[in-house]
PADRENKOL-278106 format. One record per residue: residue number from 1; residue in one letter; x, y, z of N, C-alpha, C in turn. Coordinates in steps of 0.05 Angstrom, whole numbers, plus 5000, padded with zeros to 4 digits. Layout:
PADRENKOL-278106
+-----+----+------+------+------+-------+-------+-------+------+------+------+
:   i : aa : n.xx : n.yy : n.zz : ca.xx : ca.yy : ca.zz : c.xx : c.yy : c.zz :
+-----+----+------+------+------+-------+-------+-------+------+------+------+
: NUM :  A :    X :    Y :    Z :     X :     Y :     Z :    X :    Y :    Z :
...
+-----+----+------+------+------+-------+-------+-------+------+------+------+
This chain:
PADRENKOL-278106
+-----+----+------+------+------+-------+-------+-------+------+------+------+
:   i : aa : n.xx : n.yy : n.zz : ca.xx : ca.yy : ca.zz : c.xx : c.yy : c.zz :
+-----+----+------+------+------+-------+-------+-------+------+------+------+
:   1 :  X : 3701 : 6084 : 7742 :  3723 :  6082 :  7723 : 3747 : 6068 : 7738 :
:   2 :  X : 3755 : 6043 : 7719 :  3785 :  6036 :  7735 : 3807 : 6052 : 7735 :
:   3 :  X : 3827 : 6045 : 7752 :  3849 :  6063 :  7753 : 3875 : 6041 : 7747 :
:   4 :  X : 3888 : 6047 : 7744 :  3914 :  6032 :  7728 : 3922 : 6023 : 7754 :
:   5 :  X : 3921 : 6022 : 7773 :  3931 :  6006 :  7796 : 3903 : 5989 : 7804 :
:   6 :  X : 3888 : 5991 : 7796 :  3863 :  5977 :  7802 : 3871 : 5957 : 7780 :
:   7 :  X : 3874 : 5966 : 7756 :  3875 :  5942 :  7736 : 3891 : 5926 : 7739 :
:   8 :  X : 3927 : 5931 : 7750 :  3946 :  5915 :  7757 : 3936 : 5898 : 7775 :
:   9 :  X : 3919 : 5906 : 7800 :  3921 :  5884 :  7818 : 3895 : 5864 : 7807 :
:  10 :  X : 3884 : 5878 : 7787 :  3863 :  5846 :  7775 : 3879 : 5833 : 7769 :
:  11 :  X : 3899 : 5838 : 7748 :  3920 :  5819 :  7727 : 3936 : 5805 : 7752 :
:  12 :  X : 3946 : 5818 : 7764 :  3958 :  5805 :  7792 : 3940 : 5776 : 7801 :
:  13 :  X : 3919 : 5788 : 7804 :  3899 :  5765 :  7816 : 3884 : 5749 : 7793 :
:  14 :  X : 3883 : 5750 : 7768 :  3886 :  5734 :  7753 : 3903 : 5714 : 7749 :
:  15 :  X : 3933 : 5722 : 7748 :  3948 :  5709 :  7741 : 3958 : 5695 : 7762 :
:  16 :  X : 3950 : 5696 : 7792 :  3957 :  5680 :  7814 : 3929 : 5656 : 7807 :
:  17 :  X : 3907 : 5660 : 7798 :  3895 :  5640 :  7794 : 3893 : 5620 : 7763 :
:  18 :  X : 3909 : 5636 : 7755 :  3909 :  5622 :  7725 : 3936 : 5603 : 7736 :
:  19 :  X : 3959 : 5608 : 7756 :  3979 :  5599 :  7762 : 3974 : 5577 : 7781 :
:  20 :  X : 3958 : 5579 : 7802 :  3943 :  5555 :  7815 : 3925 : 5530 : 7803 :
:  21 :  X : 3911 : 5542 : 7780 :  3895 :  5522 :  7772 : 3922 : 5505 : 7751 :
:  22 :  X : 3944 : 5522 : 7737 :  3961 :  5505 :  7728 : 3976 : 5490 : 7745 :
:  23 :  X : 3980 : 5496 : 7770 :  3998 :  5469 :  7793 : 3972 : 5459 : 7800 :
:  24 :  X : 3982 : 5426 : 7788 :  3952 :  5417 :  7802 : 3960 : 5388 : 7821 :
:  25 :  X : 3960 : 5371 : 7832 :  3967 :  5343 :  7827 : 3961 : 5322 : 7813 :
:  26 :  X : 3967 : 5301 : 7821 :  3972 :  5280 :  7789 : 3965 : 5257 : 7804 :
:  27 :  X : 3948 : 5238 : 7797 :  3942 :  5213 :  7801 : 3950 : 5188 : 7776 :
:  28 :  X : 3967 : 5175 : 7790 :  3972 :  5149 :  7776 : 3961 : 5127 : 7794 :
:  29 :  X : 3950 : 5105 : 7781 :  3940 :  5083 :  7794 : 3931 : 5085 : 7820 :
:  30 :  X : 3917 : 5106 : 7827 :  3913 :  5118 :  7850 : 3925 : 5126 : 7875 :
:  31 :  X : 3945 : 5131 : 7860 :  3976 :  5138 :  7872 : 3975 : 5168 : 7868 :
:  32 :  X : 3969 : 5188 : 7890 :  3969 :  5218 :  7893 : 3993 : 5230 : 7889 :
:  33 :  X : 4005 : 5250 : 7873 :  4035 :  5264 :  7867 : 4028 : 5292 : 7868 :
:  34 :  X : 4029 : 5301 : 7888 :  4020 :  5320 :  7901 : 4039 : 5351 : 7872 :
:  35 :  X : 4012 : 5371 : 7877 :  4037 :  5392 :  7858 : 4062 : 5401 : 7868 :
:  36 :  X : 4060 : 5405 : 7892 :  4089 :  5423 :  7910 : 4090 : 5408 : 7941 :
:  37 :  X : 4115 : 5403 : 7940 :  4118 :  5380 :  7963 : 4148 : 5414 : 7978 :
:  38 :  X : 4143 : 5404 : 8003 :  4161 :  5430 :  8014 : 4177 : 5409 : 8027 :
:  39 :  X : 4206 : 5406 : 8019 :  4224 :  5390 :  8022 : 4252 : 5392 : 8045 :
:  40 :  X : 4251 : 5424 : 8062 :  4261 :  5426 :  8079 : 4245 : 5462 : 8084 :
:  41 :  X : 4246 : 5470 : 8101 :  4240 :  5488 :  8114 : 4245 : 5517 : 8086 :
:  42 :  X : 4218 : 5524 : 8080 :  4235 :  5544 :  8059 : 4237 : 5535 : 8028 :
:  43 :  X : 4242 : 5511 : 8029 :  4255 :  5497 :  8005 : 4225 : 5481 : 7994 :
:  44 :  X : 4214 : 5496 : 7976 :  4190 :  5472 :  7951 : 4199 : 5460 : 7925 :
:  45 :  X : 4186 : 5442 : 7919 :  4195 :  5428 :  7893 : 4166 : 5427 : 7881 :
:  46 :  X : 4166 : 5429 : 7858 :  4137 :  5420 :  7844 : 4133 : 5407 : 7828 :
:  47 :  X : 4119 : 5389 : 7820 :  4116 :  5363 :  7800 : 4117 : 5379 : 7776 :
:  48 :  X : 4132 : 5361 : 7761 :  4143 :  5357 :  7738 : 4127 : 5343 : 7720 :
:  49 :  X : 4111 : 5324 : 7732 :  4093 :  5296 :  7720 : 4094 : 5275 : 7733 :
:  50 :  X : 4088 : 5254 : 7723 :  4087 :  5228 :  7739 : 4067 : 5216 : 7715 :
:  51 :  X : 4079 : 5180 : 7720 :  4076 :  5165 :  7706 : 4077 : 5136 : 7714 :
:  52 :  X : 4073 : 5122 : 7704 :  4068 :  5093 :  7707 : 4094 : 5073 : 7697 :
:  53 :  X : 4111 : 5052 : 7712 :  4127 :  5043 :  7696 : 4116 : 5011 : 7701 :
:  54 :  X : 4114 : 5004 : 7671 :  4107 :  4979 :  7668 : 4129 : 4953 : 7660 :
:  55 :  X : 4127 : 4936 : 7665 :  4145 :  4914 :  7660 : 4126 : 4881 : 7650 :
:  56 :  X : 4135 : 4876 : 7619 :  4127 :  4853 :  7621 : 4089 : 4849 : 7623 :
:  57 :  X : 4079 : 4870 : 7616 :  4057 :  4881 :  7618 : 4044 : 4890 : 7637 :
:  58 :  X : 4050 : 4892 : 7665 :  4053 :  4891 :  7694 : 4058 : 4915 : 7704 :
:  59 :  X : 4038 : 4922 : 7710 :  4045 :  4955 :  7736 : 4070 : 4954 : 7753 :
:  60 :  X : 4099 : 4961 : 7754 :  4108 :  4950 :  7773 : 4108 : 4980 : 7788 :
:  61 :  X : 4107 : 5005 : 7784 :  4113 :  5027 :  7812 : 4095 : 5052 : 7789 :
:  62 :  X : 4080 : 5072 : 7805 :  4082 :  5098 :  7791 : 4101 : 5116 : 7816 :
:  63 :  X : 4118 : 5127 : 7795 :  4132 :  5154 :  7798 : 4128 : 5176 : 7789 :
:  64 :  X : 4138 : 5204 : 7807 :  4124 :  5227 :  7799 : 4157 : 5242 : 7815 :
:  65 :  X : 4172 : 5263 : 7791 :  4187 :  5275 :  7788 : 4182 : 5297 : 7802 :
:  66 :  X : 4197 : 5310 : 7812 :  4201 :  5337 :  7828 : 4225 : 5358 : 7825 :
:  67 :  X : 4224 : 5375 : 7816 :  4245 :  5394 :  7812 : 4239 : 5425 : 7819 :
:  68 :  X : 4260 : 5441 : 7820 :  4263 :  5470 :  7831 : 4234 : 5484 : 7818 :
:  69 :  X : 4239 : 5484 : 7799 :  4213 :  5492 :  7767 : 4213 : 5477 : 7745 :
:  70 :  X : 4191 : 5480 : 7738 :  4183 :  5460 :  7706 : 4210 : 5455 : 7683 :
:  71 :  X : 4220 : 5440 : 7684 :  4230 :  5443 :  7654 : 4227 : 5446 : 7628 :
:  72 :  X : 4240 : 5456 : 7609 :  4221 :  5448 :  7577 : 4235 : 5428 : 7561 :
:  73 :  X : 4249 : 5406 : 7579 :  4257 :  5394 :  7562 : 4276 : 5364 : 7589 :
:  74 :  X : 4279 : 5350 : 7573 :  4291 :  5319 :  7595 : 4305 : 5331 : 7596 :
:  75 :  X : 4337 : 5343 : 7580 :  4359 :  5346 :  7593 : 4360 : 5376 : 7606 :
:  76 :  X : 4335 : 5392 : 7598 :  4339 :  5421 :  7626 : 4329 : 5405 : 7652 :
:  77 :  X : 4314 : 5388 : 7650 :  4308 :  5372 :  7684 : 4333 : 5367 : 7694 :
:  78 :  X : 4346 : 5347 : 7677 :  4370 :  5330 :  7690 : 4387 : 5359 : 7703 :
:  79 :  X : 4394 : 5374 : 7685 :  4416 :  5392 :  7684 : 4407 : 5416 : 7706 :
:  80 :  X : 4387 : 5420 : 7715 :  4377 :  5436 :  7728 : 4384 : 5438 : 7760 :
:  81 :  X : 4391 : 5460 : 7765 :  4406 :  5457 :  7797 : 4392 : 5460 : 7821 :
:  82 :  X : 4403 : 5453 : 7840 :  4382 :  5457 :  7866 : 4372 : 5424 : 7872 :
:  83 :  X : 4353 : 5426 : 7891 :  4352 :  5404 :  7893 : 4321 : 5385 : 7881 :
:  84 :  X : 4323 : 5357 : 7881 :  4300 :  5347 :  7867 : 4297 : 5327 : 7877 :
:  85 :  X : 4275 : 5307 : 7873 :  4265 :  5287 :  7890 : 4249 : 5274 : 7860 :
:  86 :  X : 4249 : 5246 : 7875 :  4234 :  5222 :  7845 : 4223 : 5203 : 7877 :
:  87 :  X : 4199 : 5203 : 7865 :  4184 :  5190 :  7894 : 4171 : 5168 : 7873 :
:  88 :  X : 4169 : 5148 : 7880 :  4165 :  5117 :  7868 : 4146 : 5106 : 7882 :
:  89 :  X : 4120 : 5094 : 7887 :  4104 :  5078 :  7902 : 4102 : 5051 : 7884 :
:  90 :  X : 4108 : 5023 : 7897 :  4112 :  5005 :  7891 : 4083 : 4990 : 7878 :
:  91 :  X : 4070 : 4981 : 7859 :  4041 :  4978 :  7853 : 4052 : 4943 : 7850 :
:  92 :  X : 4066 : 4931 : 7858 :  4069 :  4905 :  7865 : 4089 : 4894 : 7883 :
:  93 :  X : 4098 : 4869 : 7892 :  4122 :  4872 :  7907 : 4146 : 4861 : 7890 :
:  94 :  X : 4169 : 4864 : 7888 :  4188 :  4865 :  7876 : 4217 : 4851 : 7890 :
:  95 :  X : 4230 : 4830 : 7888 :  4261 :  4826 :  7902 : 4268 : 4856 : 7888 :
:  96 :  X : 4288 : 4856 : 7923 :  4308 :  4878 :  7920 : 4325 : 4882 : 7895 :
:  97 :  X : 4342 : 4849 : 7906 :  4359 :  4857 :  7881 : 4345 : 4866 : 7845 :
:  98 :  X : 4329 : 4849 : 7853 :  4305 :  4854 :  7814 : 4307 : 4884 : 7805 :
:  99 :  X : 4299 : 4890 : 7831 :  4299 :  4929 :  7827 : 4316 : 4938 : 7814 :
: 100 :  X : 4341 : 4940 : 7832 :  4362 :  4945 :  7839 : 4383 : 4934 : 7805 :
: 101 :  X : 4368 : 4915 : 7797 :  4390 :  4914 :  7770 : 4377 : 4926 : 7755 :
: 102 :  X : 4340 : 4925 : 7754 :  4331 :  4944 :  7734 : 4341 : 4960 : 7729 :
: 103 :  X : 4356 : 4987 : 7753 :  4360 :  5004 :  7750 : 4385 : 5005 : 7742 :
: 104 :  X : 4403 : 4994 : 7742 :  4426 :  4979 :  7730 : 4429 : 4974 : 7708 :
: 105 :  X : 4417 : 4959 : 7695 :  4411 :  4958 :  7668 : 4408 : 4985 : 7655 :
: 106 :  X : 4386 : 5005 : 7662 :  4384 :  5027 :  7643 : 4404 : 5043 : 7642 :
: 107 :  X : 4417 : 5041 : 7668 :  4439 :  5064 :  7673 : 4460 : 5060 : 7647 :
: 108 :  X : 4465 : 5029 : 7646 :  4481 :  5019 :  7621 : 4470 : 5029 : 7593 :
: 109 :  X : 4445 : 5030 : 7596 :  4433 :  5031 :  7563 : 4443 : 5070 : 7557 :
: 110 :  X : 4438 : 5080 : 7578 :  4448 :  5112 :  7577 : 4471 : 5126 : 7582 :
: 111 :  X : 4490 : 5101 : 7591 :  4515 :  5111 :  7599 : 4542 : 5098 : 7581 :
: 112 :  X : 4566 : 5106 : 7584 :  4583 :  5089 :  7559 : 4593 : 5083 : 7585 :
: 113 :  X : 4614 : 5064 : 7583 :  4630 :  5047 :  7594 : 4656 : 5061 : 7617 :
: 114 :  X : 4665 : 5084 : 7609 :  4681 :  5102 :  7629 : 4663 : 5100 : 7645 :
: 115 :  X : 4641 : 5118 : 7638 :  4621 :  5135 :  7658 : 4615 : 5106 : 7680 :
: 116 :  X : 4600 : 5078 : 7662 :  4593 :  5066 :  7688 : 4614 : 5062 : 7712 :
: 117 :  X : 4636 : 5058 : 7702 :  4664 :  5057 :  7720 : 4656 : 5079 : 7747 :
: 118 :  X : 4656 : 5103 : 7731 :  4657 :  5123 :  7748 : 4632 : 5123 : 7766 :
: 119 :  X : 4615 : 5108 : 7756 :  4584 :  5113 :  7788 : 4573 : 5078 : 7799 :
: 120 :  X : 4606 : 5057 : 7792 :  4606 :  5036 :  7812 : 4601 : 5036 : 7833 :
: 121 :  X : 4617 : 5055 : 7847 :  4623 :  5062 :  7877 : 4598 : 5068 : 7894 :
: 122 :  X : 4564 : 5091 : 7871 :  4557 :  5105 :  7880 : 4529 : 5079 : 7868 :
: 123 :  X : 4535 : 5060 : 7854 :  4508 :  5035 :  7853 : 4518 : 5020 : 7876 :
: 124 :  X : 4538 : 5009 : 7880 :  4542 :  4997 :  7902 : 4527 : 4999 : 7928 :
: 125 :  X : 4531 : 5028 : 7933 :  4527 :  5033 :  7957 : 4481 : 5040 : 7948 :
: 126 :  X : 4474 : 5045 : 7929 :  4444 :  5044 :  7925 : 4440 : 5015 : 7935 :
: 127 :  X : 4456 : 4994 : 7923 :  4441 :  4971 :  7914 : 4450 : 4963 : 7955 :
: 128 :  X : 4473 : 4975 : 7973 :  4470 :  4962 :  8003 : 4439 : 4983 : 8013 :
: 129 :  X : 4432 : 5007 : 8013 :  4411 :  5023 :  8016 : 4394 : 5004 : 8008 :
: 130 :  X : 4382 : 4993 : 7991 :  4358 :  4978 :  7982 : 4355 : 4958 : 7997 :
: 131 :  X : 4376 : 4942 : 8001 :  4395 :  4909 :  8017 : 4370 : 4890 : 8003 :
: 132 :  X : 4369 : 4867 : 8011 :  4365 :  4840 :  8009 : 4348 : 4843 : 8009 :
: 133 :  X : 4325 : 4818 : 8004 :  4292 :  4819 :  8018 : 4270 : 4830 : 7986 :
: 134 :  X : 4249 : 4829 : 8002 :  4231 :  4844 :  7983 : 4214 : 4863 : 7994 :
: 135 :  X : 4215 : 4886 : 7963 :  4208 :  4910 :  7967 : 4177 : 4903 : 7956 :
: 136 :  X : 4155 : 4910 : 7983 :  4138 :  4899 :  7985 : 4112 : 4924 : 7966 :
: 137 :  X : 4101 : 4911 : 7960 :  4076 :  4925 :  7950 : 4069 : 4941 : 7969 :
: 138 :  X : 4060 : 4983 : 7958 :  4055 :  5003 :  7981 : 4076 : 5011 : 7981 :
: 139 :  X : 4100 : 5005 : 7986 :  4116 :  5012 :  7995 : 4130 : 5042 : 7980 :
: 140 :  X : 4142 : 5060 : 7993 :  4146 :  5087 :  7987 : 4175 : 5098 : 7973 :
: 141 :  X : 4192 : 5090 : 7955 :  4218 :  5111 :  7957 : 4223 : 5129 : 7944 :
: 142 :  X : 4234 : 5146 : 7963 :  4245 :  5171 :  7957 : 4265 : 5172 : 7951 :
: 143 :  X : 4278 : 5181 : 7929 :  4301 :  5192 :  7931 : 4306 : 5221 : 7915 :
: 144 :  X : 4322 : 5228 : 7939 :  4323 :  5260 :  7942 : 4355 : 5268 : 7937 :
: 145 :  X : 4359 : 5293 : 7924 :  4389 :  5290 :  7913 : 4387 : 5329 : 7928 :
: 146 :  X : 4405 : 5326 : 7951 :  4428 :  5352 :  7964 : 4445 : 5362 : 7948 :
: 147 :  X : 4440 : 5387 : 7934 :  4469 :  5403 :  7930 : 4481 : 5406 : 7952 :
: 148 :  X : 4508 : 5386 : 7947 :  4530 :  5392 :  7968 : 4533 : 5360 : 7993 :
: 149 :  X : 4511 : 5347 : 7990 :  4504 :  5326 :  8006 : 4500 : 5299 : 7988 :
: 150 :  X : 4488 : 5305 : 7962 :  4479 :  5282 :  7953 : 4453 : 5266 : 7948 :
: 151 :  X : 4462 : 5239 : 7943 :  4430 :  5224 :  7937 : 4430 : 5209 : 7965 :
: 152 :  X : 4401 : 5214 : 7977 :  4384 :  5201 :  8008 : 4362 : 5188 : 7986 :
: 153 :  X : 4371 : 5161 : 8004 :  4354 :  5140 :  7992 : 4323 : 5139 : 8018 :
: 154 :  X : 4306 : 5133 : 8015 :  4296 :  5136 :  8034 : 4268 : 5105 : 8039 :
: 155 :  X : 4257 : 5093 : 8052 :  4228 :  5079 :  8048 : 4209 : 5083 : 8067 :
: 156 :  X : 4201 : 5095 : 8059 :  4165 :  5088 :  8071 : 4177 : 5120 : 8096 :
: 157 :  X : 4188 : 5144 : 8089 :  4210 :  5164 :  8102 : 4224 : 5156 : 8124 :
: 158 :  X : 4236 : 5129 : 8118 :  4271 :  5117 :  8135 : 4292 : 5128 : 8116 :
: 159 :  X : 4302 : 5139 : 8127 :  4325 :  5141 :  8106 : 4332 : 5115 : 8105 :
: 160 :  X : 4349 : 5099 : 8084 :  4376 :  5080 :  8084 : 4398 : 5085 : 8074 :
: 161 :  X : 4406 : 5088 : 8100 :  4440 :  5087 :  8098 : 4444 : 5115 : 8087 :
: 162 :  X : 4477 : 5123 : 8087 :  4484 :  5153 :  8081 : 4487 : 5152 : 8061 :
: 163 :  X : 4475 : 5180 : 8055 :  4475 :  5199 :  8026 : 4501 : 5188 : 8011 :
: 164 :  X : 4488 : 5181 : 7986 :  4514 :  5174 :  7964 : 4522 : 5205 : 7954 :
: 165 :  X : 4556 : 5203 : 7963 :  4565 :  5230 :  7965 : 4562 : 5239 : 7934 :
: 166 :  X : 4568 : 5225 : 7908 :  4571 :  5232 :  7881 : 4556 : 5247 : 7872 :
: 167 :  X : 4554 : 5269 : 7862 :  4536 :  5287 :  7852 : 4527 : 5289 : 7829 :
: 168 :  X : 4545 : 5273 : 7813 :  4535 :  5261 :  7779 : 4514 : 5240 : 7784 :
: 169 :  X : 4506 : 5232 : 7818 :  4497 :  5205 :  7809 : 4468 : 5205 : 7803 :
: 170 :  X : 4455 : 5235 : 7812 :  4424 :  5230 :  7816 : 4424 : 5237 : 7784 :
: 171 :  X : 4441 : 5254 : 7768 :  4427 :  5264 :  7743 : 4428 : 5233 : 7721 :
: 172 :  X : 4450 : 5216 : 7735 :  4458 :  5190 :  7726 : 4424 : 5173 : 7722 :
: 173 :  X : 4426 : 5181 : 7747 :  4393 :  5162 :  7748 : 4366 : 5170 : 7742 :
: 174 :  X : 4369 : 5205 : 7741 :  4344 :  5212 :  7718 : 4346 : 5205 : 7694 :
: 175 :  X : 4362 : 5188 : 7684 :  4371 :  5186 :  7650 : 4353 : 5162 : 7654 :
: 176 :  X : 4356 : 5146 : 7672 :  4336 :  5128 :  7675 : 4307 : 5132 : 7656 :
: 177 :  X : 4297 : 5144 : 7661 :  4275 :  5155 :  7660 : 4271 : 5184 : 7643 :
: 178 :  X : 4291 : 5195 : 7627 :  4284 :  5217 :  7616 : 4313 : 5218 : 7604 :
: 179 :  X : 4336 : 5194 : 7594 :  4349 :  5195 :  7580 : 4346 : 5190 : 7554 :
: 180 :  X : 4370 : 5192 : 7533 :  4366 :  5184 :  7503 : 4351 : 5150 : 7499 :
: 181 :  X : 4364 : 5135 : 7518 :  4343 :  5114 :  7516 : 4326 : 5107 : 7549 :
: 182 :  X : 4311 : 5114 : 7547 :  4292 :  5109 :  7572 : 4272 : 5086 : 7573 :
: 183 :  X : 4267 : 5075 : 7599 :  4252 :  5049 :  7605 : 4229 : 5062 : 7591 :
: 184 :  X : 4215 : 5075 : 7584 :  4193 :  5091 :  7576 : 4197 : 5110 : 7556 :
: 185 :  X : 4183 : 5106 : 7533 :  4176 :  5130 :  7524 : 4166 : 5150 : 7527 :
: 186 :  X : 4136 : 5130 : 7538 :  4107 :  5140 :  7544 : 4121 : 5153 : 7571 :
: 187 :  X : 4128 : 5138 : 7590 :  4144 :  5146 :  7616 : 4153 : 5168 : 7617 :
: 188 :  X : 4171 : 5173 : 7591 :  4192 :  5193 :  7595 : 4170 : 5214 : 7587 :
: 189 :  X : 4152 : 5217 : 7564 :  4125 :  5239 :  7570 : 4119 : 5247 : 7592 :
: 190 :  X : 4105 : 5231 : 7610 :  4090 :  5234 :  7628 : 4105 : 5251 : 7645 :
: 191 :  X : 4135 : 5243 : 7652 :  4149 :  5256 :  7683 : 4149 : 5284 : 7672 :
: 192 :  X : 4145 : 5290 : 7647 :  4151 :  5326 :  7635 : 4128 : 5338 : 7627 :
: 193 :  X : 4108 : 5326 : 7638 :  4074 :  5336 :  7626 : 4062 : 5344 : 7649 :
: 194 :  X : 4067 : 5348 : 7669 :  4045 :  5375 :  7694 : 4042 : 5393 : 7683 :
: 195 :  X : 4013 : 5389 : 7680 :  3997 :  5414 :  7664 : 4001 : 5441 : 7682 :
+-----+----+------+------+------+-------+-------+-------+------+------+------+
């Protein structure tokens, strides 16, 4: 006969495996997005999703979202505290600057005209992080947003250049991708679908 502490620790041990088989990782274009990435000593993040962004009919990067815990929704991601990471692998090669206004562009399509004023200072300094040249096919970025430190741009794990101090700026740039208008629809699905 079971005993009521026998039964808790099945449900216990059920529900650690019903909880594992739900973190799983995510493959885009054979691009691995691992479920839980441990981002400083202590500190995990777990996929959110990941997705494919296309241009012009053209693979240009899959990305895969990372936050504290799942959200149930784009703006509990954005709005959600602690820290988070958007890791990008390049599936062609790309001019810097090309990037660099893509991301520019959306920021406009999701932001009004004060607000862009207010995160000049903090594209500026993305678009010297990125610099000149081309961002070659393979290639890795990270960017990781510090309560208290900011957005670390990072490639292939170099950082570039110091943390953009603005703290509006990383939720600025999830709108990218999980704002009212997003480069993606399908996109904006995918980064909120880890089964």
């Amino acid at each position: 006969m079971r005993t009521k502490a026998g039964l808790r620790a099945c449900a216990w041990v059920a529900a650690l495996l019903v909880g594992g088989a739900a973190a799983r990782a995510l493959e885009v274009e054979g691009v691995e997005f691992p479920a839980k990435l441990e981002v400083a000593p202590g500190t995990s993040l777990v996929l959110s999703g990941a997705g494919l962004r296309t241009r012009y009919m053209f693979d240009v990067y899959a990305i895969g979202l990372y936050l504290p815990v799942r959200a149930a929704s784009a703006e509990a991601a954005i709005s959600a505290p602690g820290r988070k990471r958007v890791v990008i692998q390049m599936l062609r090669s790309v001019e810097a600057p090309e990037f660099v206004e893509a991301l520019h562009t959306s920021l406009r399509a999701n932001h009004d005209e004060a607000a862009m004023q207010k995160l000049q200072p903090s594209i500026a300094q993305l678009q010297a992080a990125v610099g000149p040249g081309t961002i070659e096919k393979g290639t890795r970025i990270v960017m990781d947003f510090v309560p208290g430190t900011g957005t670390q741009v990072s490639f292939d794990g170099k950082p570039r250049g110091a943390p953009i101090p603005d703290e509006a700026f990383f939720p600025a740039l999830m709108r990218n991708w999980l704002g009212a208008h997003p480069v993606s629809e399908d996109l904006k699905r995918a980064l909120l679908s880890a089964p």
